[in-house]
VOGU-3710 file (C-alpha; in Angstrom, 3 decimals, decimal comma):
1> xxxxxxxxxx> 36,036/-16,930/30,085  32,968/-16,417/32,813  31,222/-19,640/33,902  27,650/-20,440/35,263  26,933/-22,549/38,062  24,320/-25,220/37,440  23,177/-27,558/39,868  22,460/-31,013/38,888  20,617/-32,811/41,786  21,543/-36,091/40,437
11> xxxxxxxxxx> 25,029/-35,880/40,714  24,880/-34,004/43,898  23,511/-31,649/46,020  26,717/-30,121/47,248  28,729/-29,646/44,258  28,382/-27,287/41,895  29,291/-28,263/38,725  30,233/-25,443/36,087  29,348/-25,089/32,573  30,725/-22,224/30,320
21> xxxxxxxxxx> 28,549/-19,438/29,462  28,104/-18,995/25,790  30,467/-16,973/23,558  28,268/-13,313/22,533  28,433/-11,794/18,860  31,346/-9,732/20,268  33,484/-12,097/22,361  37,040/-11,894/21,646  37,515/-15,654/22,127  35,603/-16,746/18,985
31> xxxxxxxxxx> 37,638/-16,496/15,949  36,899/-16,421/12,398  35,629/-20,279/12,250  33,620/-19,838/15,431  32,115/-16,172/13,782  31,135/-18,465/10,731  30,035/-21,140/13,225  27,798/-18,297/15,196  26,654/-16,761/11,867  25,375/-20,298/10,475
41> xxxxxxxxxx> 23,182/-20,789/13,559  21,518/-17,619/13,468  20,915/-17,923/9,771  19,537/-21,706/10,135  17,654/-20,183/13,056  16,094/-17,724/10,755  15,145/-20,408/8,021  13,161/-22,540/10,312  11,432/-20,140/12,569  9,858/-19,142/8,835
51> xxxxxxxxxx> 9,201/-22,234/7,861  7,806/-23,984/10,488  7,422/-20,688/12,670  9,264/-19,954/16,281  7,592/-22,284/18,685  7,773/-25,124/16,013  11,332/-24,764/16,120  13,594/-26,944/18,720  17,469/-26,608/19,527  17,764/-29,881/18,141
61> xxxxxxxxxx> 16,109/-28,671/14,784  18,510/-25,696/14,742  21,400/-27,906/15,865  20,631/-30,636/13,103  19,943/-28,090/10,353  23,596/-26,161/10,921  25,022/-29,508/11,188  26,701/-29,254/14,781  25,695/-30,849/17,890  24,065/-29,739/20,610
71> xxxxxxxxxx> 26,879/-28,926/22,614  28,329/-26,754/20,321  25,101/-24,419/19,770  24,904/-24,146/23,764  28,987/-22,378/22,895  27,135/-19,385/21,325  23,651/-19,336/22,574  21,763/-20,005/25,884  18,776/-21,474/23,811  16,837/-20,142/20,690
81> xxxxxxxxxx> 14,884/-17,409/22,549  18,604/-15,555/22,627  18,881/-16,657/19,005  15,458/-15,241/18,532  16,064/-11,735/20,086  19,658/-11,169/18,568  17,698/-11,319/15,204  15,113/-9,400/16,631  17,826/-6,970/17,590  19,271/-6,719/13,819
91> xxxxxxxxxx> 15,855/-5,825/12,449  14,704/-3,519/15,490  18,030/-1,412/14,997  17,155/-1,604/10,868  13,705/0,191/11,985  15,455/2,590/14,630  17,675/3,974/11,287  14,472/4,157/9,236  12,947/6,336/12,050  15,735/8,836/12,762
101> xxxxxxxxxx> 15,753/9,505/9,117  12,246/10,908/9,151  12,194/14,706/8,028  9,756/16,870/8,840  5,754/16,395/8,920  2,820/18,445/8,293  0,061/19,105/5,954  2,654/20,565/3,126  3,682/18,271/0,022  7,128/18,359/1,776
111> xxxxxxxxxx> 5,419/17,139/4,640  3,471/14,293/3,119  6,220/13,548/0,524  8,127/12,564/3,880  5,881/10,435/5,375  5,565/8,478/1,957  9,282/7,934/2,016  9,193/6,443/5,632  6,196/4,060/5,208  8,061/2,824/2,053
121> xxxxxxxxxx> 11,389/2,276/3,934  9,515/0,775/6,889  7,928/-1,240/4,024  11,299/-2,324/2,553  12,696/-3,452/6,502  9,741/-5,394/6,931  10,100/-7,321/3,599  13,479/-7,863/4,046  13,000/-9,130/7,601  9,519/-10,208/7,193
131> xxxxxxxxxx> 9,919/-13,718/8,343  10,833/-12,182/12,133  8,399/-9,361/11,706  5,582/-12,222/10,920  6,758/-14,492/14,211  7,482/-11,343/16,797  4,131/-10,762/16,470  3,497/-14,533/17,028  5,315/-14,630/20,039  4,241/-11,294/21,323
141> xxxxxxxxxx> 0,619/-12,092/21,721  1,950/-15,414/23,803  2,802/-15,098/27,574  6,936/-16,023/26,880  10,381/-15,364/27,995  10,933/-12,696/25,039  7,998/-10,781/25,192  9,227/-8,409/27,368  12,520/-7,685/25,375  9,570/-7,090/22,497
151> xxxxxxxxxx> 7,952/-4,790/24,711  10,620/-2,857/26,047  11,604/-2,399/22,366  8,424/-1,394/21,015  8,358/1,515/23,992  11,485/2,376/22,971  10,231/3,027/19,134  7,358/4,538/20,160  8,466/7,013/22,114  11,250/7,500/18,970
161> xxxxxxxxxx> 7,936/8,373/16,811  6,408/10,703/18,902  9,544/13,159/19,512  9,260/13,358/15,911  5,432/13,871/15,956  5,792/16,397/18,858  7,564/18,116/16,677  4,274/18,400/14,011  1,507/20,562/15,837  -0,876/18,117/15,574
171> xxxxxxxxxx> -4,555/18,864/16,841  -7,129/16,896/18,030  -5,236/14,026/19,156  -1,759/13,769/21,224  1,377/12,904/19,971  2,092/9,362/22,162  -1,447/8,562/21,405  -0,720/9,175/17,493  2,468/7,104/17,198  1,472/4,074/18,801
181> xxxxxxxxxx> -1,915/4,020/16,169  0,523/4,491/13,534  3,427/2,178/14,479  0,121/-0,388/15,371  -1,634/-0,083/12,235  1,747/0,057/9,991  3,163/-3,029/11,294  -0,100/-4,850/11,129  -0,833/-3,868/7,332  3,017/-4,941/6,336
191> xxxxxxxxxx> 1,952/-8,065/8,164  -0,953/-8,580/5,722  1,360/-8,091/2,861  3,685/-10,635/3,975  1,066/-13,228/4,922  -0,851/-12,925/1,468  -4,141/-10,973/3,201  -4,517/-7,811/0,745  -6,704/-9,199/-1,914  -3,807/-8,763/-4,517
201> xxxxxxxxxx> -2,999/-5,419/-3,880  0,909/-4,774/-4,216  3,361/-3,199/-1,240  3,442/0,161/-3,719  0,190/0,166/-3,493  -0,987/-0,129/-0,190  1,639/2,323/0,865  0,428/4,789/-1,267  -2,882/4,361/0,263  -1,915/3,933/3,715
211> xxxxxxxxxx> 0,477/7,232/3,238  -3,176/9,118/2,224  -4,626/7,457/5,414  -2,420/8,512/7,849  -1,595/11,692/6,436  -5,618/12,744/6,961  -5,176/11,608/10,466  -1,916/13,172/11,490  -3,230/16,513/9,249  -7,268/16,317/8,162
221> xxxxxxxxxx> -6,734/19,564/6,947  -4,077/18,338/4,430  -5,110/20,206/0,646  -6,757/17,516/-1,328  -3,599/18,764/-4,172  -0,795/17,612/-1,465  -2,751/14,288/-1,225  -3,122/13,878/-4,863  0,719/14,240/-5,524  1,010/11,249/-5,484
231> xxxxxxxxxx> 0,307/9,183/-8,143  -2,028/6,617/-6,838  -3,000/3,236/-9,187  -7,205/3,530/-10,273  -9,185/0,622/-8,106  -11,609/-0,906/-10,027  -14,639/0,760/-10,627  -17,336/-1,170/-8,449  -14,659/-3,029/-6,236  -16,226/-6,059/-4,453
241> xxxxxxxxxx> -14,797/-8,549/-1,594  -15,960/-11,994/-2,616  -17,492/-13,499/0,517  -16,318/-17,386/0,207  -19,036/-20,206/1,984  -18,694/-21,586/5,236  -17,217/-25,214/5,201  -18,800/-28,248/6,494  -19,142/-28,025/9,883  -21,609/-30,577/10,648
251> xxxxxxxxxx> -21,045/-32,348/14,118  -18,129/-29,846/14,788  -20,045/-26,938/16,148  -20,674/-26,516/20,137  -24,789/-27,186/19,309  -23,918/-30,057/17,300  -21,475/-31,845/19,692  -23,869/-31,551/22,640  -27,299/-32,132/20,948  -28,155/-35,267/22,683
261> xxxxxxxxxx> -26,503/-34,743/26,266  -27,710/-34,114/29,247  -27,631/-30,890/30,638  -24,707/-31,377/33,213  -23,030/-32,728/30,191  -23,707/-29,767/28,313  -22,300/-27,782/30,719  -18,883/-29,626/30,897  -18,397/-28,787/27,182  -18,913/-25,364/27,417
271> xxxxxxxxxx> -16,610/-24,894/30,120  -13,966/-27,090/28,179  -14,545/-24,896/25,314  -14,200/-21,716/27,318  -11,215/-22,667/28,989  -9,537/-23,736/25,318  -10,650/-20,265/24,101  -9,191/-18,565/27,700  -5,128/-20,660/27,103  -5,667/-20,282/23,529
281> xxxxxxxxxx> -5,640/-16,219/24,204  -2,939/-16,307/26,587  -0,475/-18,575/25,513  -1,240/-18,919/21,891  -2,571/-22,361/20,454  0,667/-23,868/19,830  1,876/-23,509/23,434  -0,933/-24,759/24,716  -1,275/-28,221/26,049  -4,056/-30,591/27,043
291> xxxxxxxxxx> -3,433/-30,759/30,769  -3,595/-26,237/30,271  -7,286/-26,432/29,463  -8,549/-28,952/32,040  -6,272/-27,299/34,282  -8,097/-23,939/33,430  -11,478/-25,726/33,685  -11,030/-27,720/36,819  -11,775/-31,237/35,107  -9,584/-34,325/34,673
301> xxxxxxxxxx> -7,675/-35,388/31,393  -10,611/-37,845/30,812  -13,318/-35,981/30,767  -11,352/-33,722/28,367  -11,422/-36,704/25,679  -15,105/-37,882/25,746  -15,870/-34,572/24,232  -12,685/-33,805/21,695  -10,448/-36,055/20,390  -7,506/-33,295/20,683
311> xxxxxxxxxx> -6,490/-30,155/20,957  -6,955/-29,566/17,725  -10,616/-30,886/17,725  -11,424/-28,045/20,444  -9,506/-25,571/18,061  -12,476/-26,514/15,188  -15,525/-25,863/17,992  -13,755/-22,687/19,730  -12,821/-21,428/15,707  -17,034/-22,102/15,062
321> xxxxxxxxxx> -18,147/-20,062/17,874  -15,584/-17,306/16,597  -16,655/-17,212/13,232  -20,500/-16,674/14,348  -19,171/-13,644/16,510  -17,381/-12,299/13,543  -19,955/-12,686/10,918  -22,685/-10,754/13,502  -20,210/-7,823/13,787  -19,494/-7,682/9,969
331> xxxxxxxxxx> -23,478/-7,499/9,700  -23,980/-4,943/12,184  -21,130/-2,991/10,263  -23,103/-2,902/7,555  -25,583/-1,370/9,446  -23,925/1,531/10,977  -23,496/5,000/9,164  -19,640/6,213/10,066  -20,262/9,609/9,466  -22,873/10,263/11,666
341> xxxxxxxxxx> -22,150/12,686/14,509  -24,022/10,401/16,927  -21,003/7,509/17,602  -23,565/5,512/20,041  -23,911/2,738/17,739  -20,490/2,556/16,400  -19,450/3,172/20,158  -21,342/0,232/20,972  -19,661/-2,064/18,053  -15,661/-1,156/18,821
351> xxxxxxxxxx> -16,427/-2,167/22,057  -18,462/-5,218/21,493  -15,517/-5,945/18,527  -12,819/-5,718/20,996  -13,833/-7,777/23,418  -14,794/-10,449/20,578  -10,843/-9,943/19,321  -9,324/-10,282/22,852  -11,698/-13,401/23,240  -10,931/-15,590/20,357
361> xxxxxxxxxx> -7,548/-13,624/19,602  -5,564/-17,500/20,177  -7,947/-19,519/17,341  -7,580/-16,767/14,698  -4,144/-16,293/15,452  -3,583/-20,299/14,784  -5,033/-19,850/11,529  -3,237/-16,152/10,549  -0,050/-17,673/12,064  -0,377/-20,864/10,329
371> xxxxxxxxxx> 0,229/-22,841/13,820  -2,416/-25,391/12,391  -2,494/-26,956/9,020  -6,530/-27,731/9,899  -8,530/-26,652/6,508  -11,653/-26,153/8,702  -10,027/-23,691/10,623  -7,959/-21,556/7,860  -11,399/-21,805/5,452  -13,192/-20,172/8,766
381> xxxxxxxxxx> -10,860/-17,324/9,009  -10,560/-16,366/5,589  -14,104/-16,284/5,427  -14,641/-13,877/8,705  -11,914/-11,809/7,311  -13,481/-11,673/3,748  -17,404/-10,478/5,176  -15,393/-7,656/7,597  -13,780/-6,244/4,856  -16,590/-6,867/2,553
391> xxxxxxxxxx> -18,682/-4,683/5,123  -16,854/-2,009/5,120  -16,381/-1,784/1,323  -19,866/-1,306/1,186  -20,006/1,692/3,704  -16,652/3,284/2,224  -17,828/3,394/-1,675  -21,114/5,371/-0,902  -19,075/8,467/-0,543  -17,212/10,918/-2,562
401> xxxxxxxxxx> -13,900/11,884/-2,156  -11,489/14,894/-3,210  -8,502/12,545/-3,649  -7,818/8,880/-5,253  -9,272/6,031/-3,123  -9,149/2,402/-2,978  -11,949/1,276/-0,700  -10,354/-1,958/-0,945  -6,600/-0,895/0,787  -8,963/1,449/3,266
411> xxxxxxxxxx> -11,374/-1,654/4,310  -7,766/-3,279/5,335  -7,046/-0,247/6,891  -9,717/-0,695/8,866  -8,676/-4,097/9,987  -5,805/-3,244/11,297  -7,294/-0,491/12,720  -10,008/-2,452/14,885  -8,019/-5,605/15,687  -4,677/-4,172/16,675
421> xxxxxxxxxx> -5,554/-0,488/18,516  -7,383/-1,126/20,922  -4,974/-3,849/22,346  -1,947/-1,625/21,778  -3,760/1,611/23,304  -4,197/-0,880/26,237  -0,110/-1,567/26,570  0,679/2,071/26,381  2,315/3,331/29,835  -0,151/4,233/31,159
431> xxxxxxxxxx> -2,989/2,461/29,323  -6,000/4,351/27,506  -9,560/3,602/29,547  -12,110/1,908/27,333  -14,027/4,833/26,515  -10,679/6,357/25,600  -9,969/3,778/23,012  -13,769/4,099/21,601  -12,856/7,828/21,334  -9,037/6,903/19,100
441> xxxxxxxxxx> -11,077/4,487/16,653  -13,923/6,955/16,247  -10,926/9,501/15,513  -8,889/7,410/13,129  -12,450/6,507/11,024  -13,108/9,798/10,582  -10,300/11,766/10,033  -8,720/9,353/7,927  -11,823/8,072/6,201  -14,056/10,825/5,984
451> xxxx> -12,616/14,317/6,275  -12,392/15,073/2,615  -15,699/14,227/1,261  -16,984/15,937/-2,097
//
């Protein structure tokens, strides 16, 4: 069996000592028992990364939870991350099947009938994997050792999808550009289904919708018969997103915290809160430490803790600030008309929205992650979420359309839309400019919003 050398200073500095490498899925030295020892792992594995998520999750957790030692999980597997992306593997290679088994696209029933069948198998593999689906995206918005296995996969699918939408004459918008929007918005709409964030619409349900949705922007010239083949469920008459209140925040907020201090001192806090906001974005809340954000700020450990009590206490403030952001953009939402040919104003807002997401992207990923059990923090999010949607509702239900339409599913639509394209247009090879992304989201409102009105 191969070995690997490791070097243990302690013992020496001279002698390598050798430790064997551990036994792959495949290895014809693991028998039956060892298979069933291997298989256990991965399926403890996949129990706790959903239960207390991926970067909650220790070796000694998995070890303890299987019921071997240590030693024995280092037989099969270097660490978790190679637990992680061997069931990362099982669930890519489920999607891979899904996509080779797409049939032909186009503005025909045939066409359409197609692309209903793949969002509801790409549906069923996410729901059946979802607790990997929810933590890949988890760990791919954190700087770590997998992400680029996740990357190089995702290239790998995309460029699957757009063979297949080469294949499709579409117009107005190229066929690399097209599948990474779709693949983008897909897999963040599943991930609202898994993580309860559809106001009680059902998976048939929003696949219906989103199948309507994508259809108009692969084909806007799609009959309005082809899209009403399929049968979609009514949405309440006059539907309404409830807006819930704002929690307590009283003492919690930047203002609040720095009320009676001196200017300098004032300034120390807002460069502690920046730099939390700055780790939190590129190595996700959970991974971040203490000694990160004073390290990012240039101040001592000390200083850190006359201002916050913990991490989690800078979470609250940064989380504040965020919420403030989000509720001004949901307002100026409101605001803007989507169908007007003039696109300076909504222009304006995707790029003023984007650099809000890629901002604060670490504090509302602890709460849509559920890497922090703080009420303050979850209550803020589902609020900001709630007046975003709400927003749009009230944009989408002033016009007529040709076809069955839940402005509900189509304000989610949107959210996935604006907080996931933009920063997968950006990790395309090569990478759409800014004004190129403005020009995709302006696209994707309006052909898939607004091209059949009545």
């Amino acid at each position: 069996m191969p070995t690997t050398t490791v070097r243990l200073t302690a013992v020496s500095e001279t002698t390598p000592i050798t430790r064997r490498a551990s036994y792959g899925p495949s290895s014809p030295e693991v028998g039956s028992r060892g298979a069933n020892t291997r298989t256990k792992i991965v399926d403890v594995s996949l129990d706790l990364f959903g239960r207390v998520g991926f970067f909650n999750t220790s070796v000694d957790a998995i070890a303890k939870e299987a019921d071997i030692s240590r030693a024995t999980l280092y037989q099969y597997f270097p660490g978790k991350d190679e637990i992680f992306l061997e069931l990362l593997d099982v669930c890519g290679r489920a999607l891979f099947r899904v996509a080779r088994r797409i049939g032909p696209l186009g503005p025909t029933k045939v066409g359409f009938d197609n692309l209903n069948w793949w969002l509801g198998e790409w549906s069923w593999v996410f729901d059946r994997y979802s607790t990997m689906f929810v933590q890949w995206t988890s760990v791919a918005m954190a700087d770590t050792s997998v992400r680029p296995q996740i990357d190089s996969f995702m290239s790998g699918y995309t460029r699957m999808v757009t063979a297949r939408l080469e294949q499709s004459e579409l117009h107005g918008i190229e066929p690399r550009v097209a599948a990474m929007a779709m693949i983008a918005i897909v897999h963040r709409m599943n991930l609202f289904l898994a993580t309860d964030r559809t106001y009680g619409r059902d998976t048939q349900a929003v696949v219906d919708s989103l199948s309507v949705y994508l259809q108009l922007l692969l084909f806007p010239d799609t009959p309005s018969s082809v899209l009403n083949s399929i049968p979609l469920e009514t949405p309440p008459e006059n539907p309404v997103i409830n807006v819930p209140p704002l929690p307590s925040i009283a003492g919690l907020s930047m203002d609040d915290r720095t009320a009676n201090l001196s200017k300098r001192a004032v300034n120390t806090v807002r460069t502690l809160v920046d730099a939390g906001a700055k780790q939190f974005q590129l190595k996700g809340y959970h991974r971040t430490s203490v000694d990160d954000i004073v390290e990012e700020a240039g101040l001592a450990r000390g200083t850190f803790y006359k201002y916050f009590s913990e991490k989690q206490d800078l979470l609250v403030t940064v989380s504040i600030e965020g919420i403030r952001h989000a509720l001004e953009h949901a307002e100026r939402l409101s605001k803007i008309d989507l169908t007007d040919p003039d696109t300076t104003e909504l222009r304006a807002w995707i790029s003023s929205f984007t650099g809000f997401m890629t901002r604060f992207s670490g504090s509302i990923g602890a709460w849509t992650e559920k890497t922090t059990d703080n009420d303050i923090v979850t209550q803020l999010g589902i609020c900001g979420q709630a007046a975003m949607d709400s927003a749009m509702v009230a944009d989408l239900v002033t016009r007529k359309r040709d076809y069955h339409f839940d402005p509900v599913i189509a304000a989610i639509i949107f959210r996935s839309l604006v907080t996931r394209v933009p920063q997968a247009a950006q990790e395309l090879s090569p990478p759409l400019s800014e004004d190129e992304i403005a020009d995709l989201v302006i696209d994707c409102v309006g052909r898939g919003f607004f091209s059949h009105l009545t």
